[in-house]
KOLDOLO-374890 format. One record per residue: x, y, z of N, C-alpha, C in turn. Coordinates in steps of 0.001 Angstrom, whole numbers, padded with zeros to 6 digits, always signed. Last residue first. Layout:
BEGIN
XYZXYZXYZ;...
% end
This chain:
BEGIN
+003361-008059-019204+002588-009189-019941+001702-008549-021213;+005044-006015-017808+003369-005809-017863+002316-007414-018680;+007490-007481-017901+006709-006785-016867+005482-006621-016723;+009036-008282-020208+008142-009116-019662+007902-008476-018392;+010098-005858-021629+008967-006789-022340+008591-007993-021553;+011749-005016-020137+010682-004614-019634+009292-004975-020245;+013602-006988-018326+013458-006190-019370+011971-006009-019528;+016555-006028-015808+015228-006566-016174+014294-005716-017332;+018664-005921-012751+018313-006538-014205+017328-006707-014839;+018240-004130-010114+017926-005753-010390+017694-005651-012002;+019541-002328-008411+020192-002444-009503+019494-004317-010222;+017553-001276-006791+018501-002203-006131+019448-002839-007361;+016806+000758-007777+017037+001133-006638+018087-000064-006433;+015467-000454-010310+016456+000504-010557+017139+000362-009107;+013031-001952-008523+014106-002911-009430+015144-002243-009670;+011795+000431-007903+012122-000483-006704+013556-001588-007551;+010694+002148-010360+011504+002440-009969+012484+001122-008428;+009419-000300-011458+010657-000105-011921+011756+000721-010908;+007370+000214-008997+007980-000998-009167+009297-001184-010317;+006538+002300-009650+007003+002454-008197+007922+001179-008815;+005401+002617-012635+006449+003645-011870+006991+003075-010528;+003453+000552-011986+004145+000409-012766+005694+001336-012566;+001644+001826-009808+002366+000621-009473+003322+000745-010422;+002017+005881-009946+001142+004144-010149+002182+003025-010061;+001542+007987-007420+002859+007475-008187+002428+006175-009353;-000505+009426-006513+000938+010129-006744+001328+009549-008032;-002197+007279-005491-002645+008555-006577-001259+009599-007050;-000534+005795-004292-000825+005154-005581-001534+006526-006696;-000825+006456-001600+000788+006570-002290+000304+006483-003823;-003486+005897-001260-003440+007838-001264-002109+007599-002013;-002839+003341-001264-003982+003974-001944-003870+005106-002241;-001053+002767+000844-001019+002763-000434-002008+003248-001859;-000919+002832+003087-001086+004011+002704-000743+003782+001302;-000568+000329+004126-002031+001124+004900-001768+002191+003829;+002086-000436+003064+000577-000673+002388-000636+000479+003240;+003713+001499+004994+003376+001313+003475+002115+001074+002621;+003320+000199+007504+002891+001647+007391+002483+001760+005636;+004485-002485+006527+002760-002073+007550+002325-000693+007109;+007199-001388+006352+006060-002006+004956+004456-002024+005885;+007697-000226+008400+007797+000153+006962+007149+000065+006568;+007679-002543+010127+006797-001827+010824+006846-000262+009387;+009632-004257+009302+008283-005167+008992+007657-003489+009225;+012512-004072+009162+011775-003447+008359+010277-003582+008323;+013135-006234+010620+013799-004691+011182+012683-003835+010447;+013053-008202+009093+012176-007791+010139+011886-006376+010518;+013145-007564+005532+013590-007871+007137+012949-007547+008151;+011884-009150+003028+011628-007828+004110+012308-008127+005112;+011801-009751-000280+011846-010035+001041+012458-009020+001523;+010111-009765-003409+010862-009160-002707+010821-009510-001406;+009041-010721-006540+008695-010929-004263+009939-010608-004349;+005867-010576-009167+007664-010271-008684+007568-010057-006945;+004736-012601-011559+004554-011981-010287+006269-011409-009867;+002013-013993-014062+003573-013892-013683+003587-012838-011446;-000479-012563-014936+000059-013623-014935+001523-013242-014490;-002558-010669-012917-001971-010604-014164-001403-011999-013967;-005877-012187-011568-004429-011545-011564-003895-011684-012749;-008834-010151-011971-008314-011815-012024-006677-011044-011871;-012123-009556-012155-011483-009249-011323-010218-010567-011475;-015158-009188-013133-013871-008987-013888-012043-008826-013113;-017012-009298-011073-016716-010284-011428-015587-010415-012654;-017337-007999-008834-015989-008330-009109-015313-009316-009871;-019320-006992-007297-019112-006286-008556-017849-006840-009089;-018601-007696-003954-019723-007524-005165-018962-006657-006012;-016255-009845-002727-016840-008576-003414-018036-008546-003738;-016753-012478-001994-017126-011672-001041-017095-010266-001522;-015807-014259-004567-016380-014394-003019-017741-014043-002092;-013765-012799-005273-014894-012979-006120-015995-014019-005481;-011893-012826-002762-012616-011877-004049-014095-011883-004882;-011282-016049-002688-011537-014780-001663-013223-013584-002586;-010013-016138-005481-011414-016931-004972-012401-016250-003479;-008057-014611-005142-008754-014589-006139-010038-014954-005771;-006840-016074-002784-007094-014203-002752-008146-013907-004005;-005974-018314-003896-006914-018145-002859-007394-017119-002676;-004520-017816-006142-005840-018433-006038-006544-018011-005137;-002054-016519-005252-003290-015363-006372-004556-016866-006160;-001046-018174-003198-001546-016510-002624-002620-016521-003511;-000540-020117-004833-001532-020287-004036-002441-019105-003813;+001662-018708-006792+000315-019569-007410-000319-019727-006069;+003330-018150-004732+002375-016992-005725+001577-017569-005882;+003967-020671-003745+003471-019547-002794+002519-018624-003387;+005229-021545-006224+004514-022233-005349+003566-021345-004466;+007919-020023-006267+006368-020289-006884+004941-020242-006931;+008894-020537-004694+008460-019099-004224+006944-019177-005306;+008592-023532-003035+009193-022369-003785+008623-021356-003945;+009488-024916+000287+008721-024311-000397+009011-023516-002206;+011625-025200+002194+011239-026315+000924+010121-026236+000196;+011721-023235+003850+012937-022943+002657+012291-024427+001700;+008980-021912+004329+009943-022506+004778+010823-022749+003650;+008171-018393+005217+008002-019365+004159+009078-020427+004342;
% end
């Protein structure tokens, strides 16, 4: 992402285009929209072949754990500040 970008910027595109994607080329999708707001985290390289493995297995990770749990727990891990009346919207 080039640094004269904002991160903003990026979300708001990603959820359009992925949105429009979606409702696209799913069938059945037509209740299908993003929450509002968003949280990014950056990856080091070192780390790219992690997060690959990660998502591929997020589905089977997700019957364990649900997003909401993983993602406090990810904010606790790195001590990131945050309240929890604006997480879920």
């Amino acid at each position: 992402m080039p640094a004269t970008v904002s991160l903003s910027a990026v979300a708001n595109t990603l959820k359009a285009n992925s949105s429009r994607w979606v409702h696209e080329h799913i069938n059945d999708a037509d209740d299908f929209s993003w929450q509002e707001g968003y949280g990014a985290f950056s990856v080091s390289k070192s780390a790219e072949a992690r997060v690959v493995e990660y998502i591929r297995g997020q589905k089977e990770h997700h019957r364990k754990r649900d997003f909401k749990e993983e993602f406090v727990a990810l904010l606790k891990k790195h001590k990131i500040d945050y309240d929890e009346k604006y997480l879920w919207g």
